[in-house]
Backbone as a printed PyTorch tensor [residue, N CA C, xyz], in Angstrom:
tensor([[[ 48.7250, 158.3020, 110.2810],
         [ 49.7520, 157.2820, 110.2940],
         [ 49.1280, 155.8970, 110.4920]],

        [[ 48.7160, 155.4910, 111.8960],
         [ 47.9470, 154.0940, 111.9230],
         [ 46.5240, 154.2110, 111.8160]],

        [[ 45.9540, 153.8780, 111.3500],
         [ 44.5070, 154.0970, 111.2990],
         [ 43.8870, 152.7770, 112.2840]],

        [[ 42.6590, 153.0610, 112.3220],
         [ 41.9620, 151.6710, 113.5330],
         [ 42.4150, 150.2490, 113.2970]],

        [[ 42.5410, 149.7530, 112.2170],
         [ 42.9040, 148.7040, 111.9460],
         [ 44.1660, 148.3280, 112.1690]],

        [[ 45.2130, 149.2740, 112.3960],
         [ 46.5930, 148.8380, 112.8590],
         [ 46.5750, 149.3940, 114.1190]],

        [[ 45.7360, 150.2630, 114.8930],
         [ 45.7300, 150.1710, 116.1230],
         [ 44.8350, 148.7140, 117.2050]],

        [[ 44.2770, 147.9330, 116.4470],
         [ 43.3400, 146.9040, 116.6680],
         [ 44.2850, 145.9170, 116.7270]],

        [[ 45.4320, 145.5780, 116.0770],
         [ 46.9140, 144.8240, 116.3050],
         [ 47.9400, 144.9320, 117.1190]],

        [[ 47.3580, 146.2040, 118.0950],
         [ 48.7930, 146.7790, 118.9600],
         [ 47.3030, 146.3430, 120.7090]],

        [[ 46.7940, 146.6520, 120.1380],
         [ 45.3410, 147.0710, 121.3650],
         [ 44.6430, 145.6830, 121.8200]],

        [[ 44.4470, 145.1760, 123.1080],
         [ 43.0620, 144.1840, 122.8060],
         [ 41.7850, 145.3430, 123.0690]],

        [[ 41.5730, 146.2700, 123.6850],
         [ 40.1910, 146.8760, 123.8310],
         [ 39.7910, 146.7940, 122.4160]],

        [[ 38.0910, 146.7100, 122.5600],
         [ 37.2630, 146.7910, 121.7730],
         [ 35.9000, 147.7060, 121.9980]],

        [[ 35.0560, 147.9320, 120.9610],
         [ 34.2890, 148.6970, 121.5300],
         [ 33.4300, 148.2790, 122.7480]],

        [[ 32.7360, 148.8830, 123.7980],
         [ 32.6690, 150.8960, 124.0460],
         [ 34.1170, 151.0760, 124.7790]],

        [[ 35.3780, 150.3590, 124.9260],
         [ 36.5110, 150.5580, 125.7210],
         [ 37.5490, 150.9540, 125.0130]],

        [[ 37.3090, 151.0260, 123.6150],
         [ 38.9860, 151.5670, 123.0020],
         [ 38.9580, 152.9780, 122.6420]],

        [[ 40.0390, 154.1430, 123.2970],
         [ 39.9260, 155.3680, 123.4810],
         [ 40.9120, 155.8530, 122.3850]],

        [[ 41.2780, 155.0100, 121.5580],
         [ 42.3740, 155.8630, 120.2240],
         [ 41.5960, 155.2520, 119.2760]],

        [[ 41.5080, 156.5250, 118.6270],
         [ 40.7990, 156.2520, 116.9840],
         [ 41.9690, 156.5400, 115.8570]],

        [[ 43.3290, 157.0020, 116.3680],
         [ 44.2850, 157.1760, 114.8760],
         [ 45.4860, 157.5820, 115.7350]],

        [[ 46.4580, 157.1170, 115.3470],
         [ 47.6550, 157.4100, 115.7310],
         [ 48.4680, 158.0320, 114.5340]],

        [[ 48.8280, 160.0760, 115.0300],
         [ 49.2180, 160.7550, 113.6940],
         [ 50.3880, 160.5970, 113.5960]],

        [[ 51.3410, 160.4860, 114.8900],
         [ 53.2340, 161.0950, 114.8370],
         [ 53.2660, 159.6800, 115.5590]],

        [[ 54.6160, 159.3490, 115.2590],
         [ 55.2570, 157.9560, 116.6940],
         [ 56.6540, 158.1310, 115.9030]],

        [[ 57.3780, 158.0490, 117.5230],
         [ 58.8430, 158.1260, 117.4430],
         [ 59.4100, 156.9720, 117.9650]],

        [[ 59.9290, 156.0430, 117.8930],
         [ 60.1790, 154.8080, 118.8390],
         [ 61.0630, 155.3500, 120.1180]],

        [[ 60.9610, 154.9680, 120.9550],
         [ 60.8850, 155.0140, 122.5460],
         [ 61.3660, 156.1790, 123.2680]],

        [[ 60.4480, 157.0660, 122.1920],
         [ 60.3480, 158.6770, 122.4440],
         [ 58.6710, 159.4830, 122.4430]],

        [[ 57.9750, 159.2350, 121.9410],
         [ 56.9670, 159.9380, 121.6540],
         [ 55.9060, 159.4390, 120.9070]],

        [[ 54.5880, 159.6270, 120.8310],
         [ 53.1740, 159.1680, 120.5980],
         [ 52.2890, 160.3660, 120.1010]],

        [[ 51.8340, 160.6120, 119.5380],
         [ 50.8650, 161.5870, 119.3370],
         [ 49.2840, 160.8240, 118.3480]],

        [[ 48.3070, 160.7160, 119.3020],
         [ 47.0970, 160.1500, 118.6760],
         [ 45.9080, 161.2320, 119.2150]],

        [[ 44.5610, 160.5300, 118.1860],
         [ 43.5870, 161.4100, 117.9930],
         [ 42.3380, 160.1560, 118.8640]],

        [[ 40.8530, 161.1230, 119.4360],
         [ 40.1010, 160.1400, 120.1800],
         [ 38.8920, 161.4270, 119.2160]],

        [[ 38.1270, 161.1780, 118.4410],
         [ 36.5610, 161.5690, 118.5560],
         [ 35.0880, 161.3630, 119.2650]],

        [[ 35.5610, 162.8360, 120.1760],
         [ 34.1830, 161.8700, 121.1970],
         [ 32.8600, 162.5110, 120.3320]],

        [[ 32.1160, 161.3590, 120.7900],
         [ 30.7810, 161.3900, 119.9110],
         [ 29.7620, 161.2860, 120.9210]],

        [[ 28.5130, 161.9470, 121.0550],
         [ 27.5910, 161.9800, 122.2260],
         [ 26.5810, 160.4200, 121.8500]],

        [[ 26.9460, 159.8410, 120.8430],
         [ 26.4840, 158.1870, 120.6770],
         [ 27.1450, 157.3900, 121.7380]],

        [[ 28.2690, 157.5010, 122.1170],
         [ 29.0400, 156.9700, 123.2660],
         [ 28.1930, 156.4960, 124.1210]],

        [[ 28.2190, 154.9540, 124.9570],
         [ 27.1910, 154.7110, 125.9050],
         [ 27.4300, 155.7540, 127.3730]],

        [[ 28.1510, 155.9650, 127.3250],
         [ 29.0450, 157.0530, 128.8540],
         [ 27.8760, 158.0950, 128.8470]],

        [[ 27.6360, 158.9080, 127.8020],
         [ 26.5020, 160.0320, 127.9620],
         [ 25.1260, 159.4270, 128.6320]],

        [[ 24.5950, 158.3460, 127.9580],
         [ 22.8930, 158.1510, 128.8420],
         [ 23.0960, 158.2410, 130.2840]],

        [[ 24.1170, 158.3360, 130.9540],
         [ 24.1340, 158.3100, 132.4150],
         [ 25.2050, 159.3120, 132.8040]],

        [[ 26.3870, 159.8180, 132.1250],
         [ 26.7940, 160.8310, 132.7200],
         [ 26.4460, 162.0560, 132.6700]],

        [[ 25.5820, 162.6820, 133.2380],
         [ 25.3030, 164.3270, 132.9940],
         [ 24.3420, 164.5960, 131.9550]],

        [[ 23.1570, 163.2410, 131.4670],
         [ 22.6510, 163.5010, 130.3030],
         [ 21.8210, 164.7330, 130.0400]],

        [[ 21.6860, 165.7820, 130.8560],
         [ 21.4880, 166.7990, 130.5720],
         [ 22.4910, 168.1030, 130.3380]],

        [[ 23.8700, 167.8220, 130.2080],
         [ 25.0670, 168.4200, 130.3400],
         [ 26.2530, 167.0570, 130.4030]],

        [[ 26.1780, 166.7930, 128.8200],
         [ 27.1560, 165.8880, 128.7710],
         [ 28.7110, 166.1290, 128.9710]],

        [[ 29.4600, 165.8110, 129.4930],
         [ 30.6170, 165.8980, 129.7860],
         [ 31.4830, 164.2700, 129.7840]],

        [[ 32.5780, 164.4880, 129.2820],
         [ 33.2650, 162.5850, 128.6550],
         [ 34.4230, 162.6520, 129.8730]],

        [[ 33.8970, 161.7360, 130.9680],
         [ 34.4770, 161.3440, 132.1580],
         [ 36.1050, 161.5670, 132.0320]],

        [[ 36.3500, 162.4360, 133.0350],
         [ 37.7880, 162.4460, 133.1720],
         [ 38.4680, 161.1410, 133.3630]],

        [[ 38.0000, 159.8820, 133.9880],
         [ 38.9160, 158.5080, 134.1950],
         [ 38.9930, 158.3520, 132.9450]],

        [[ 38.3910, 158.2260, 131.7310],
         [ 38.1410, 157.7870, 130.2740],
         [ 39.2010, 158.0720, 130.0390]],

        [[ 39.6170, 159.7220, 129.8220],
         [ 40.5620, 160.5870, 129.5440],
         [ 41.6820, 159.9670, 129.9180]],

        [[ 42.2310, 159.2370, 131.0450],
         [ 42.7610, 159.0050, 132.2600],
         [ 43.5450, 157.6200, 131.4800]],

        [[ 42.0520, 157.0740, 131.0860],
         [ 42.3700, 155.4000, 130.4080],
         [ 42.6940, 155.9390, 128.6610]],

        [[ 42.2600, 156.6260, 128.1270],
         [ 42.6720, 157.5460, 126.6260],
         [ 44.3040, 157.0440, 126.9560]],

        [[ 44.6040, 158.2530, 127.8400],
         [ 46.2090, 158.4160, 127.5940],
         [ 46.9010, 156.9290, 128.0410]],

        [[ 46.3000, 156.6830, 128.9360],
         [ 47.0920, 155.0110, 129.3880],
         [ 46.9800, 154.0890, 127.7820]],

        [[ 46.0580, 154.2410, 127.0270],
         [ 46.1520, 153.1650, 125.5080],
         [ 47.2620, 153.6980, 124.7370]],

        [[ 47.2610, 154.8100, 124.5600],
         [ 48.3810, 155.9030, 124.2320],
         [ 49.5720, 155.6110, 124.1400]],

        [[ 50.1680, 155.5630, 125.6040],
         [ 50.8090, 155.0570, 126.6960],
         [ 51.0030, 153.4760, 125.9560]],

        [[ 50.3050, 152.5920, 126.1370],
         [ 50.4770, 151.3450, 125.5900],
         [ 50.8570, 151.0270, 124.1660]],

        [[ 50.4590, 151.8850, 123.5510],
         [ 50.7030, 151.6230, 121.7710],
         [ 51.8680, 152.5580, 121.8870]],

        [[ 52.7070, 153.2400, 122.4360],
         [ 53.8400, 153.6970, 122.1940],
         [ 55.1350, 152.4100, 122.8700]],

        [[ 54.0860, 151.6230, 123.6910],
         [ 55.2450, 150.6350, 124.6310],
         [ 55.4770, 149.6760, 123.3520]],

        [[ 53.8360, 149.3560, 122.9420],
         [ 54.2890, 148.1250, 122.1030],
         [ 55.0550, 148.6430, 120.7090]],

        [[ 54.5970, 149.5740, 119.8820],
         [ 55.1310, 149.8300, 118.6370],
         [ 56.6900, 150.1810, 118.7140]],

        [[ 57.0730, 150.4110, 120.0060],
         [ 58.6280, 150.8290, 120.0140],
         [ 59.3380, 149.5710, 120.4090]],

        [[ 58.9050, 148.5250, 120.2240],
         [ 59.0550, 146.6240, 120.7130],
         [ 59.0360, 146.5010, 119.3260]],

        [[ 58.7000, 146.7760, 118.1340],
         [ 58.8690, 146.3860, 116.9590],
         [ 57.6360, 144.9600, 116.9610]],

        [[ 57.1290, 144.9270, 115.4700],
         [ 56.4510, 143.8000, 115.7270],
         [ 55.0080, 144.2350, 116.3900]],

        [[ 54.6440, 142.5840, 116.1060],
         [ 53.0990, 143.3420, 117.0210],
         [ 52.9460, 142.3760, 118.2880]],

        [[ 52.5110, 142.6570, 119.3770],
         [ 52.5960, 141.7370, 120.5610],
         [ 51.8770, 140.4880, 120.2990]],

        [[ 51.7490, 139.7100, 121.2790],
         [ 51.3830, 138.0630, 121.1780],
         [ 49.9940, 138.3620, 121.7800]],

        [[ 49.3950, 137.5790, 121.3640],
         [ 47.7120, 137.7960, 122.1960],
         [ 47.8300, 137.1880, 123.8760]],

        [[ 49.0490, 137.4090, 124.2830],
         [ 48.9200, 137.3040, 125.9310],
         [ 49.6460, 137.8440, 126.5460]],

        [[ 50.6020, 139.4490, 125.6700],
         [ 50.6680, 140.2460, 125.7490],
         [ 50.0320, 141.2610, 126.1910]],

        [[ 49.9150, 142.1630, 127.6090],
         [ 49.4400, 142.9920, 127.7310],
         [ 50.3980, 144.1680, 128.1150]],

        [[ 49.6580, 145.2670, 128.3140],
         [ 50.3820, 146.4750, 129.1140],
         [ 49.3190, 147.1020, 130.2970]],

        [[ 49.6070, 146.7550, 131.0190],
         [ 48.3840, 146.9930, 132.3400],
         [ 48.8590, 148.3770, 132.8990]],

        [[ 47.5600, 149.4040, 133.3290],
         [ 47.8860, 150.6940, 133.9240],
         [ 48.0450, 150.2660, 135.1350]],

        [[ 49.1680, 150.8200, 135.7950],
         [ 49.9920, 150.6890, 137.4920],
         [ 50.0500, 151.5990, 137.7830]],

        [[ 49.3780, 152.9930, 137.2130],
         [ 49.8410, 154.2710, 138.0660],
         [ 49.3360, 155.3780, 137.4990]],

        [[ 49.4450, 156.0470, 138.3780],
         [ 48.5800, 157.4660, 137.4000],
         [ 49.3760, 158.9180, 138.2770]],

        [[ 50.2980, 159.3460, 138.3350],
         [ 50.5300, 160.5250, 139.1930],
         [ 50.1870, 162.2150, 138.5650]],

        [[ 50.1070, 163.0820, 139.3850],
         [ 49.7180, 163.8920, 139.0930],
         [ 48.9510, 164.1820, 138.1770]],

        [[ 48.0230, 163.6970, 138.0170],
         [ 46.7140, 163.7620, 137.2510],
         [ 46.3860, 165.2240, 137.6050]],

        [[ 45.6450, 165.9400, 136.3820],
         [ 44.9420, 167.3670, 136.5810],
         [ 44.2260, 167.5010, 134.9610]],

        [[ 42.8750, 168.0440, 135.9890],
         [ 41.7880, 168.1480, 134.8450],
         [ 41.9520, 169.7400, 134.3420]],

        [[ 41.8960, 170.4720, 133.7320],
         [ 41.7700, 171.9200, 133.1520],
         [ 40.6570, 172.1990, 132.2310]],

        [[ 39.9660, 171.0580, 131.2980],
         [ 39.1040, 171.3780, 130.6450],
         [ 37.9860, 170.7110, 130.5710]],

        [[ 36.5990, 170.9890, 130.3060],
         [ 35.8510, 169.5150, 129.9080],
         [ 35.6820, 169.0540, 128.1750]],

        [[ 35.6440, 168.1690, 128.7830],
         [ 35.7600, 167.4280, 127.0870],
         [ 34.1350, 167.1490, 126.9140]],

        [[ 33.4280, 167.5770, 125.6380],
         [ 32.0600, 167.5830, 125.4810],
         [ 31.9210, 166.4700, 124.4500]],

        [[ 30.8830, 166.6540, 124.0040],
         [ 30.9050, 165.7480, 122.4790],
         [ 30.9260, 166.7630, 121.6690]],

        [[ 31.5100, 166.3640, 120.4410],
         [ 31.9280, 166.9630, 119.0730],
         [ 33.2200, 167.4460, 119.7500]],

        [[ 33.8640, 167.4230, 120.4500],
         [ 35.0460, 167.3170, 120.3580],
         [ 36.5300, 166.6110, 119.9030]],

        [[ 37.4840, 166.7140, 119.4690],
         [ 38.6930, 165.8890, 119.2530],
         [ 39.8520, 166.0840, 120.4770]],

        [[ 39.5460, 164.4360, 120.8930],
         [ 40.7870, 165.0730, 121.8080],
         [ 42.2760, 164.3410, 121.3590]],

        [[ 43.4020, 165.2490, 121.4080],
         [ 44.8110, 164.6120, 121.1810],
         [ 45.3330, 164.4230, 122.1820]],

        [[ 46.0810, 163.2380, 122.0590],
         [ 46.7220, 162.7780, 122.7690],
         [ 48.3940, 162.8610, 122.2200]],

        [[ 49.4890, 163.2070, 123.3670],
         [ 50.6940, 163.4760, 123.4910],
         [ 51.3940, 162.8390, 124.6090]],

        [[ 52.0910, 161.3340, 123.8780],
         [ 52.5100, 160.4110, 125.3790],
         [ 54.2510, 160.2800, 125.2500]],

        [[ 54.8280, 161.0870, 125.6640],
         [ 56.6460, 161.3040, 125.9540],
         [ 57.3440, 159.9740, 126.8100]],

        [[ 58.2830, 159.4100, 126.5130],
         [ 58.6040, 157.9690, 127.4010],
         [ 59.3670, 158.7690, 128.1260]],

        [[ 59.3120, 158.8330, 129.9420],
         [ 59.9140, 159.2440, 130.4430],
         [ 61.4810, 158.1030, 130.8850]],

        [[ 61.1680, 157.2900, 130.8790],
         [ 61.8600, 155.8860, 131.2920],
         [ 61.3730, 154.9430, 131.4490]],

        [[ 61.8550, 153.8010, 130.8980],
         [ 61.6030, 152.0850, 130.9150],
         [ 62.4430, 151.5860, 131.7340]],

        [[ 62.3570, 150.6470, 132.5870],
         [ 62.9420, 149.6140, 133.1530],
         [ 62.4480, 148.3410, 133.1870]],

        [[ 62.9450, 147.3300, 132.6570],
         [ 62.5590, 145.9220, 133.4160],
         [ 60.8670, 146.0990, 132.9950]],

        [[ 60.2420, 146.3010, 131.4710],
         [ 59.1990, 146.3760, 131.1630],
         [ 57.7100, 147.2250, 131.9930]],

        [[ 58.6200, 148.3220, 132.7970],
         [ 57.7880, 149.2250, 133.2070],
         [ 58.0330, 150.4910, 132.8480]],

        [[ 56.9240, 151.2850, 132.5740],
         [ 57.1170, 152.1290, 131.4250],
         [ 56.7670, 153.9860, 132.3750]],

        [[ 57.3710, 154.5620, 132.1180],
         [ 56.7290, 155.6520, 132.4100],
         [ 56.6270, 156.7130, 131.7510]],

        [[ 55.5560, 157.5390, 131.1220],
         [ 55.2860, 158.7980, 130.3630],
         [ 54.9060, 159.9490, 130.6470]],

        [[ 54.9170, 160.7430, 130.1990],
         [ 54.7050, 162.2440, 130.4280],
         [ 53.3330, 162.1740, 129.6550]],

        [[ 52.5510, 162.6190, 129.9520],
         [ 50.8810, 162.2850, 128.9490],
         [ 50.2550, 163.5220, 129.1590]],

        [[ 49.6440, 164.1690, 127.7650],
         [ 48.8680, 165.2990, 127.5990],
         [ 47.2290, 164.7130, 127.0150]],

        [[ 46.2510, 165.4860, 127.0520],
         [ 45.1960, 165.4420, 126.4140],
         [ 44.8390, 166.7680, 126.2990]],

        [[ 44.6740, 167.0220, 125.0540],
         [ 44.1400, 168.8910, 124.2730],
         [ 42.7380, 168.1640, 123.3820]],

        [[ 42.0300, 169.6410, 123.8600],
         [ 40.6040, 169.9330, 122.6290],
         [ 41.7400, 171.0730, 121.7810]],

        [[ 41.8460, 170.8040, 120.8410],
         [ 42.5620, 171.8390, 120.1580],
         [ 43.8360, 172.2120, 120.4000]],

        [[ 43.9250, 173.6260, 120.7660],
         [ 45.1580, 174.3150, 121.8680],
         [ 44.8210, 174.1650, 123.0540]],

        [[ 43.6870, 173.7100, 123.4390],
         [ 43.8590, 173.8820, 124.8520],
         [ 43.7910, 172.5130, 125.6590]],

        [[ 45.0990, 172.5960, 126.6630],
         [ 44.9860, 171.6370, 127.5670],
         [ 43.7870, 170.9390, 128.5710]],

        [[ 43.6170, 169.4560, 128.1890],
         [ 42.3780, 168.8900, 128.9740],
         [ 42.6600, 168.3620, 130.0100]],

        [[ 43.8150, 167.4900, 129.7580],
         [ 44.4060, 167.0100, 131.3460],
         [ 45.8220, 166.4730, 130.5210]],

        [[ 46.2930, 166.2990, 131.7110],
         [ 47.8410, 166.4520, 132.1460],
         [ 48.0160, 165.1810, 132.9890]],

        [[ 48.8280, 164.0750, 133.1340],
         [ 49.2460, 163.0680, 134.2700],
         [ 50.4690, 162.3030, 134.0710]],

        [[ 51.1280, 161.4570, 134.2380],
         [ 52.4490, 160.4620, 134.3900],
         [ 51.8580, 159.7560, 134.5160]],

        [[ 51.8560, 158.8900, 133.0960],
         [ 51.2670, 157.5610, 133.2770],
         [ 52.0970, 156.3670, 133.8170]],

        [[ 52.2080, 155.0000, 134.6280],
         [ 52.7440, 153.9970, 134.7240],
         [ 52.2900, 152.8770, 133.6940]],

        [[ 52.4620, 152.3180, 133.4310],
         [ 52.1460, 150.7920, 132.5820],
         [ 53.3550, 149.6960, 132.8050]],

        [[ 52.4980, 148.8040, 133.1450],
         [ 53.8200, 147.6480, 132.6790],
         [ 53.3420, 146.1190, 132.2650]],

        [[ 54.7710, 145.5260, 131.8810],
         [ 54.0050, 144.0570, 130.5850],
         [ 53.8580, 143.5640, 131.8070]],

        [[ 52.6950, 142.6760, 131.2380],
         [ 52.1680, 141.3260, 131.8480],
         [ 51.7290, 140.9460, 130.6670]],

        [[ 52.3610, 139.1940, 131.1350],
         [ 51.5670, 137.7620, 130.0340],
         [ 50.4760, 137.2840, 131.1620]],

        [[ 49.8330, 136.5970, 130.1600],
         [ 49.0250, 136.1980, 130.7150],
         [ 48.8250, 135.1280, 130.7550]],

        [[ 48.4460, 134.2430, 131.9210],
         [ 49.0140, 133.1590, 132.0790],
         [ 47.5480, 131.6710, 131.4390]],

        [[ 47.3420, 131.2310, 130.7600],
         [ 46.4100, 130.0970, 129.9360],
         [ 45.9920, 128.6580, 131.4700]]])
């Protein structure tokens, strides 16, 4: 559905910080479904576990929070203002179940649980495949930014 270049209009991260490489399904202010290819080129491997690479669960953590954000903004119609943000405020029940290696794909699955007053809350999955990687309730909410 969006490929990098229309996620690069919804996103300010840039590389080594942007954790969505394609956004496949989007429902407006219902549902998200995007793709992340981890690659052991990633700077995260020379120092995490470089003998047993493993792709940091916070990453994962910040994955679903962009997720999370490109479902806030694309269901706003339009593309945000460059002082537009969506800042992570929360993370509950976080749980790890799998490790994510390189040559893996991980999907992402972000459900709007409720908005208020530009704070957002989701139901957020991350899968290698069928199987669940982590699980959490993400928070986000807008902030401008002030010049």
């Amino acid at each position: 559905m969006d490929d990098i270049r229309e996620i690069l209009k919804y996103l300010p991260h840039r590389y080594p910080f942007l954790m969505v490489d394609r956004v496949t399904d989007f429902e407006a202010n219902k549902s998200l479904k995007a793709l992340k290819n981890v690659t052991y080129n990633e700077p995260i491997f020379t120092g995490h576990f470089p003998q047993s690479p493993i792709f940091p669960g916070v990453l994962i953590l910040e994955a679903l929070a962009q997720a999370s954000a490109l479902l806030a903004f694309k269901s706003m119609g339009g593309y945000p203002s460059e002082k537009t943000l969506y800042l992570l405020v929360g993370i509950d029940k976080a749980r790890f179940k799998h490790q994510v290696i390189p040559g893996d794909q991980l999907t992402f699955e972000v459900t709007v649980l409720k908005e208020k007053r530009g704070i957002w809350k989701f139901e957020a999955k991350a899968h290698v495949g069928d199987v669940l990687a982590c699980s959490a309730e993400v928070l986000i909410a807008k902030n401008e930014i002030d010049e």
